[in-house]
C-alpha positions in Angstrom: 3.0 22.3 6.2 3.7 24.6 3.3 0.4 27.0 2.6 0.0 25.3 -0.6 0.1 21.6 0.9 -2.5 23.4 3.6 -5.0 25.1 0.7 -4.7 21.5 -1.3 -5.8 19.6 1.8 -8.7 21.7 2.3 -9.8 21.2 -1.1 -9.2 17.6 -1.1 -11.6 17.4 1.5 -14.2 19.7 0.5 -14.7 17.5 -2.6 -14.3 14.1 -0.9 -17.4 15.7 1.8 -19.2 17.2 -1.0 -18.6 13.7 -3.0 -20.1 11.7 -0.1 -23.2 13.8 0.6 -24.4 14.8 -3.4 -23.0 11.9 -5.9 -25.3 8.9 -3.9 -28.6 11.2 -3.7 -27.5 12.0 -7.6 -27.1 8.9 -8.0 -30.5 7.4 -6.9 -32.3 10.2 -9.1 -30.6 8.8 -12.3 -31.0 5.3 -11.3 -35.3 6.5 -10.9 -35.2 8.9 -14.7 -33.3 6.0 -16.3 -35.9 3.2 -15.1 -38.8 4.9 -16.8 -37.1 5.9 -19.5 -35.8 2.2 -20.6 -39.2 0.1 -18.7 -40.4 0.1 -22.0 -38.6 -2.4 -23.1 -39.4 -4.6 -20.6 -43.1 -3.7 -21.0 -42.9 -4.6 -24.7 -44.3 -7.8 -25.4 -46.9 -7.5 -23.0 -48.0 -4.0 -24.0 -47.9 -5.3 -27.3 -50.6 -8.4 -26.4 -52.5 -6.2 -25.1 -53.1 -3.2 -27.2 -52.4 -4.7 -30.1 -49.5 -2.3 -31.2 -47.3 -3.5 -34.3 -43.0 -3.7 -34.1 -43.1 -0.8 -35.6 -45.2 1.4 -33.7 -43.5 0.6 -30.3 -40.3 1.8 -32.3 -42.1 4.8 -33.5 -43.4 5.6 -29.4 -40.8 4.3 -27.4 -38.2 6.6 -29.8 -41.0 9.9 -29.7 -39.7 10.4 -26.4 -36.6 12.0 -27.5 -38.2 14.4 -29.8 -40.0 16.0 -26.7 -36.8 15.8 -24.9 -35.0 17.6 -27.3 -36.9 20.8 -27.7 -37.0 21.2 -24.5 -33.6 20.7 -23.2 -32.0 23.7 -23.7 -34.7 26.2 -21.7 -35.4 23.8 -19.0 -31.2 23.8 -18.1 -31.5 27.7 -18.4 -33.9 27.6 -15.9 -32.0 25.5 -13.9 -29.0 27.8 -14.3 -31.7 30.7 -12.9 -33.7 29.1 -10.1 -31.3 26.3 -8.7 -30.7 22.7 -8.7 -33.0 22.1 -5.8 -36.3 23.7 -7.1 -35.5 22.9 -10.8 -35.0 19.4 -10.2 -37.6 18.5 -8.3 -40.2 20.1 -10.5 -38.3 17.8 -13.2 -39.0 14.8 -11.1 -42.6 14.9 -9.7 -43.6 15.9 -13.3 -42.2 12.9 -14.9 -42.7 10.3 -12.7 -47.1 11.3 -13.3 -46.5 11.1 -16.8 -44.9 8.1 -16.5 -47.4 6.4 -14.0 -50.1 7.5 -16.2 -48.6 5.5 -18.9 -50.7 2.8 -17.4 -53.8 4.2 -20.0 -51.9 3.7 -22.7 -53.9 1.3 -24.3 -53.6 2.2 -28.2 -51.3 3.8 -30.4 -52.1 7.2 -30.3 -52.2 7.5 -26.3 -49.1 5.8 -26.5 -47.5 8.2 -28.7 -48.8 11.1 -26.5 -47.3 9.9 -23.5 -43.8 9.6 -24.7 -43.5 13.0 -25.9 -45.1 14.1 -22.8 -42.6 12.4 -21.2 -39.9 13.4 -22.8 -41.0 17.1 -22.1 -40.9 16.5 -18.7 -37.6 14.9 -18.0 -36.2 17.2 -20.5 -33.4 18.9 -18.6 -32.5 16.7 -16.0 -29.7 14.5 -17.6 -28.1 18.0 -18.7 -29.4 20.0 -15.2 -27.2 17.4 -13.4 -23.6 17.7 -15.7 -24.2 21.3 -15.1 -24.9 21.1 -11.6 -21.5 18.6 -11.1 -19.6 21.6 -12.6 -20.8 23.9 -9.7 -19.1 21.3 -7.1 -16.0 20.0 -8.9 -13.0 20.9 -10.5 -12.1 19.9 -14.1 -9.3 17.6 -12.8 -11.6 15.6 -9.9 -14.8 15.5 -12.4 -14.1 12.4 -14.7 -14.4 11.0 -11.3 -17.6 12.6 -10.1 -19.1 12.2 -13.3 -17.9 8.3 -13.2 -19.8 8.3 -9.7 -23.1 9.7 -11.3 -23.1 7.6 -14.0 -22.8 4.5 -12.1 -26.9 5.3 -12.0 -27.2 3.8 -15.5 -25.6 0.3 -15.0 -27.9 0.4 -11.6 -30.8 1.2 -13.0 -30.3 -1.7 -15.0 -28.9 -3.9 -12.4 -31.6 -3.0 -9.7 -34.4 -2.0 -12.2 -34.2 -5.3 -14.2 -35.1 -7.5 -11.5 -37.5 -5.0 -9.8 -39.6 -4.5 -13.6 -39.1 -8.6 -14.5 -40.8 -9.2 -10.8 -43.8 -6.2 -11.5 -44.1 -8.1 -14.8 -45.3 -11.3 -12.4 -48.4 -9.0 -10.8 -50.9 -9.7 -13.9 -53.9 -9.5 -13.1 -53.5 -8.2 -9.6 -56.5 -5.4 -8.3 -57.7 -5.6 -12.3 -54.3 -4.4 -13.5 -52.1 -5.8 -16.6 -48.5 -6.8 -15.7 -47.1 -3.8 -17.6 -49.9 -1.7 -15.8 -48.1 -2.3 -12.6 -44.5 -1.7 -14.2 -45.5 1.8 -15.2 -47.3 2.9 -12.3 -45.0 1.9 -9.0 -41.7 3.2 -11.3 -43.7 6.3 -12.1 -44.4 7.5 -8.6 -41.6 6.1 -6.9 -39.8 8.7 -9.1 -42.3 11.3 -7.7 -41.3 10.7 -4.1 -36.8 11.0 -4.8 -38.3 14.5 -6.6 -40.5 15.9 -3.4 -36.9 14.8 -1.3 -34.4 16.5 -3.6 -36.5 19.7 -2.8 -34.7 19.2 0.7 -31.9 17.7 0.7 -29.8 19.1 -2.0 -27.6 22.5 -2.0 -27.5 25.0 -4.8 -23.8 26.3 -4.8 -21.1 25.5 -2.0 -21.7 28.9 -0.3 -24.8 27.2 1.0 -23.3 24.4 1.9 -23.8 23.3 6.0 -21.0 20.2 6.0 -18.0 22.4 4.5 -15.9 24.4 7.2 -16.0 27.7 6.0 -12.1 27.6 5.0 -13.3 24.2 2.9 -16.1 26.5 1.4 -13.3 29.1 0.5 -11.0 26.8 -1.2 -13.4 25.1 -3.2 -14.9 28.1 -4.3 -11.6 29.7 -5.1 -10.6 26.3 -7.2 -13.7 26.4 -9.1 -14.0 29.9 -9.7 -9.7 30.0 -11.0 -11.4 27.5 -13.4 -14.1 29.6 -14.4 -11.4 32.1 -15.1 -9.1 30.3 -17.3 -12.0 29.1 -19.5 -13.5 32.5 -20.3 -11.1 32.9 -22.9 -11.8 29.8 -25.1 -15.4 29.5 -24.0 -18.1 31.3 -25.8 -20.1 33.8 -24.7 -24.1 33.9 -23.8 -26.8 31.3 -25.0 -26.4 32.3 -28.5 -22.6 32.0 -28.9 -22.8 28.4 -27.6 -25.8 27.5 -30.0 -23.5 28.7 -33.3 -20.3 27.4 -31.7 -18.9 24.9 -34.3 -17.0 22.9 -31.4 -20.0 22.6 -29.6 -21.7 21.2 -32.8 -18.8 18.8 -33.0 -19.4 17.8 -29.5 -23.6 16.9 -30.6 -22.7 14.8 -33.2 -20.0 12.7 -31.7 -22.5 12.5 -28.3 -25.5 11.4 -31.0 -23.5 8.6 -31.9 -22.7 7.3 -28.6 -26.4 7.4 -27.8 -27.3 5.3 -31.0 -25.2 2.7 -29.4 -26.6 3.0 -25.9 -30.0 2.5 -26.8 -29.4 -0.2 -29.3 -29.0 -2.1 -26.4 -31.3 -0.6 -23.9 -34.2 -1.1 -26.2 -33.5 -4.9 -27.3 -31.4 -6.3 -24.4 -34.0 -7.7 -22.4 -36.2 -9.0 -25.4 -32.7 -10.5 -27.0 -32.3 -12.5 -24.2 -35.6 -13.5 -23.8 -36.1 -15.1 -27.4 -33.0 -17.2 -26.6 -34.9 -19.1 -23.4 -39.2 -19.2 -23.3 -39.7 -15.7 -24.9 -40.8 -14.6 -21.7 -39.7 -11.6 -19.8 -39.6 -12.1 -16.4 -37.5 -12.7 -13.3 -35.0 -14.8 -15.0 -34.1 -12.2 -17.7 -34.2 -9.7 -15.5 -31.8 -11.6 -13.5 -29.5 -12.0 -16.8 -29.8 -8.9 -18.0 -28.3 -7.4 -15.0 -25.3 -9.1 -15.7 -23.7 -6.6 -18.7 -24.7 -3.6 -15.9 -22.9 -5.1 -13.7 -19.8 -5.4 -15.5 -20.3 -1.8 -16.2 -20.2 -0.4 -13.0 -16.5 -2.4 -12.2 -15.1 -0.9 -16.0 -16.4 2.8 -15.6 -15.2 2.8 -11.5 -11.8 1.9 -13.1 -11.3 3.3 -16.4 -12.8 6.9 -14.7 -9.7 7.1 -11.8 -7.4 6.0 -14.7 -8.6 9.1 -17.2 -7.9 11.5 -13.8 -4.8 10.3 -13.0 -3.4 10.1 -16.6 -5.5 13.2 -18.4 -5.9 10.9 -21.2 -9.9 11.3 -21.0 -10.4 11.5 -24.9 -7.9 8.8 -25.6 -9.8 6.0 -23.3 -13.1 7.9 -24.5 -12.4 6.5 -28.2 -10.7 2.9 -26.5 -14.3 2.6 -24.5 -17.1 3.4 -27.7 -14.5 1.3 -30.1 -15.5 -1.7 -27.1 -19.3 -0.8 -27.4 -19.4 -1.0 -31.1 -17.9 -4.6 -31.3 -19.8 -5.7 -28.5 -23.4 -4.5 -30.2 -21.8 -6.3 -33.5 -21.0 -9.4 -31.7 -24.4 -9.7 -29.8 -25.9 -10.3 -33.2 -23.3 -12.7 -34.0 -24.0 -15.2 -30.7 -26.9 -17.4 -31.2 -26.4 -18.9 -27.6 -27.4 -17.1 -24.1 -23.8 -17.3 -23.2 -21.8 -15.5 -25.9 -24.6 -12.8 -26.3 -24.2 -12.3 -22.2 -20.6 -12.0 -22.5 -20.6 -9.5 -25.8 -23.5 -7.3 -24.2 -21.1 -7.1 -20.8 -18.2 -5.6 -23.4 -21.1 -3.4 -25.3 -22.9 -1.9 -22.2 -19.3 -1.3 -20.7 -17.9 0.4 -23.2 -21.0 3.1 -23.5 -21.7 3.5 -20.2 -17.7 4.2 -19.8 -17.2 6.2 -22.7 -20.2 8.9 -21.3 -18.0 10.5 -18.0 -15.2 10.4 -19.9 -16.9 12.1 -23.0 -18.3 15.2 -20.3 -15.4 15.7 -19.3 -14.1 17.5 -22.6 -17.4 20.3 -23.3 -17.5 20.6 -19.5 -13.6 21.7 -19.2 -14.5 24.3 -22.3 -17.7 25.9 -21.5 -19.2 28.5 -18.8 -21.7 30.1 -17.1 -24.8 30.6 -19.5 -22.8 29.2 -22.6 -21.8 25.9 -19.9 -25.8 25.5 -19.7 -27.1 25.8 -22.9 -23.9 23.9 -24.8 -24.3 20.7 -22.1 -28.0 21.2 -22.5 -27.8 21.5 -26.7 -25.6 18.8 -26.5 -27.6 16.4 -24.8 -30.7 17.1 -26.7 -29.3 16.9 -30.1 -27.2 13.6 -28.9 -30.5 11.8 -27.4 -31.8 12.6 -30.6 -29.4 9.1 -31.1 -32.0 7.6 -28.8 -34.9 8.3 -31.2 -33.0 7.0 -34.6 -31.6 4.1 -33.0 -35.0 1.7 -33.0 -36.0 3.2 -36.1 -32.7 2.6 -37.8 -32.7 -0.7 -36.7 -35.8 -1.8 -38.0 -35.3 0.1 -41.1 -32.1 -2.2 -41.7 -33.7 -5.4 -40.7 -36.5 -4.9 -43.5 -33.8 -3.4 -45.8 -31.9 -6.6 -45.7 -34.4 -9.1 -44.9 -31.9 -10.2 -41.7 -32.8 -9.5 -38.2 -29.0 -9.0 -37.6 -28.6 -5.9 -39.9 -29.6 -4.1 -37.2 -27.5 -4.1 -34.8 -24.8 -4.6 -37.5 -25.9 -1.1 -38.3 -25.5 0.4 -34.4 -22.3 -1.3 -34.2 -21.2 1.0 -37.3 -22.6 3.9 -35.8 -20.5 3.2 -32.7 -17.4 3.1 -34.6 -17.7 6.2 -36.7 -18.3 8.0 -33.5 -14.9 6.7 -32.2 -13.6 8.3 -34.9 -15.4 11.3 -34.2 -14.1 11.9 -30.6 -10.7 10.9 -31.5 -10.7 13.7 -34.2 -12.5 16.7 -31.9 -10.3 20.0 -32.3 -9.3 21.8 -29.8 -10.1 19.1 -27.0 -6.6 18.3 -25.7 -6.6 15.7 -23.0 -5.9 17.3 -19.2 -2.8 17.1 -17.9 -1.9 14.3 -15.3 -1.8 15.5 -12.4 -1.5 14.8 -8.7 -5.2 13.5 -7.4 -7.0 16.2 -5.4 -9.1 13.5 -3.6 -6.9 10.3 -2.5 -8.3 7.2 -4.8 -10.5 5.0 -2.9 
């Protein structure tokens, strides 16, 4: 065995240990922030019995959180870049998961409004902490991969978390509480708990590492850092220089878009599905909702491999949001459970597809400080999709007097941002290459 076949092996299996022991903890974590961010939705028609709240101020609330979100984005991932993963996270995690039990007061508008933000405040930096963190672990040409693995948290947050919020929607009434009571508050601390483990179980940097042999530790190291080194150049330099850097403004805008599509669906899926049987959200819709997630996790597993092996990460990256887009569009089309099922399993595909591939193209340009306050920028300014989406949506349906217009609207959105990512400069697709981790 030549020394490069030798070095390559050891790599190969420093990522496939460091794969096996972070991505399914990672995993788990996003599954939790992604649950009580998107329980709303499932809490809607009974929050809105309850308190009273019109259509319009559950838009207005559920789409505050992102506001919080976004100002704090960028200095919680800085912090992250200066404490650690393992402290920074956690304190993300215990902090939310209160605010989000205590959600369980929200019994008028303005409390509701309150809690969003704070909500929003205190999961601001995870979703960006995390991209950051993969980049400390994985090479540019294994990440679509490891990124594809992290992100099959949203699909099972949705699979898993539909069923588990439809059957805490059955407890009304139970100790005193309301159904939605009881949605809030077990989601809320459960997240609590995953944040007090992550204190222990994950690793800052591979140096730290216990399950890499030290010559595994060295040639993942030496990988990453050859990386680092090649992207100096392009990348800029500092906080500040990512902040003004037109590419990384370029990157915001085309990530805003794909979040208007994601929560187009988030938002609405459940209560779509339930006008179409007894307007009740429950088991059963939680069962079919799970459906379009599931579909999800097979598309992303596959179309993730295929962008590694190929390089063609922007290229299926416009193929996957041009899918979401038609699927949103022909949701509102279906006036039968069946064909909105089906166009919601092509919709949530494509978004929850296009997002690894999407990382993959700031992640392979940016470094150091610039690496976390360009992901983090770009992830606050892009959720800000998650706060116009509702809005928008309502807006369109009162515009045009049609409760499609809507969606019609997201599906547009979803489209122009194809465009977008097919047209980034400067973002050249990887080169194919041969796998650093066998396929599995």
């Amino acid at each position: 065995m030549t020394a490069l076949n030798a070095a390559e092996g050891l790599l190969a299996r420093a990522i496939t240990k460091s794969r096996a022991r972070l991505l399914p903890f990672l995993v788990l974590m996003y599954i939790l922030a992604f649950i009580d961010r998107a329980n709303v939705g499932f809490a809607k028609n009974a929050l809105l019995a309850d308190t009273g709240l019109s259509d319009a101020a559950f838009a207005f609330g559920a789409s505050i959180f992102f506001i919080g979100y976004a100002c704090f984005e960028v200095p919680s991932n800085l912090m992250l870049h200066r404490l650690g993963a393992r402290i920074w996270l956690c304190r993300i995690m215990v902090t939310w998961g209160v605010v989000s039990a205590a959600m369980m007061f929200a019994h008028d508008a303005t409390t509701f409004y309150v809690l969003r933000f704070l909500l929003g405040i205190a999961e601001a930096g995870f979703f960006p902490g995390i991209i950051l963190y993969l980049t400390y672990w994985f090479p540019a040409q294994s990440r679509g991969q490891a990124l594809g693995l992290f992100y099959f948290g949203l699909p099972l947050a949705l699979v898993l978390g539909s069923p588990l919020s439809g059957w805490l929607l059955e407890f009304h009434g139970v100790f005193g509480l309301r159904n939605w009571q009881w949605l809030f508050v077990v989601e809320g601390l459960m997240a609590s708990a995953v944040g007090i483990l992550a204190y222990f179980y994950l690793v800052d940097r591979p140096a730290q590492a216990r399950w890499l042999h030290p010559d595994e530790k060295q040639a993942l190291q030496a990988a990453l850092a050859a990386e680092d080194e090649r992207k100096r150049d392009q990348s800029p330099h500092g906080f500040l220089g990512a902040l003004r850097n037109p590419r990384v403004l370029q990157f915001c805008l085309a990530y805003f878009t794909i979040q208007m599509s994601v929560y187009g669906v988030v938002f609405y899926l459940p209560a779509r599905i339930a006008g179409l049987l007894d307007g009740k959200i429950g088991l059963t819709v939680g069962m079919l909702t799970a459906v379009p997630w599931i579909c999800a996790l097979v598309v992303t597993r596959l179309v993730t491999r295929r962008a590694d092996a190929s390089g063609q990460h922007r290229r299926l990256a416009v193929c996957m949001l041009t899918m979401a887009a038609l699927g949103i569009a022909a949701s509102a089309l279906a006036s039968s459970i069946v064909p909105v099922v089906v166009a919601f399993c092509f919709a949530a595909a494509g978004f929850v597809a296009v997002q690894p591939l999407f990382w993959t193209i700031p992640t392979s340009f940016l470094s150091g400080a610039a690496a976390a306050s360009g992901i983090a920028l770009i992830n606050s300014l892009g959720n800000l999709g998650g706060f116009v989406a509702p809005n928008l949506k309502t807006l369109m349906e009162r515009q045009f007097g049609d409760p499609r217009a809507g969606m019609f609207a997201l599906a547009v959105v979803g489209l122009l941002g194809a465009i977008l990512i097919a047209r980034l400069k400067g973002s050249a697709p990887l080169a194919p290459h041969r796998p650093l981790v066998p396929a599995r």
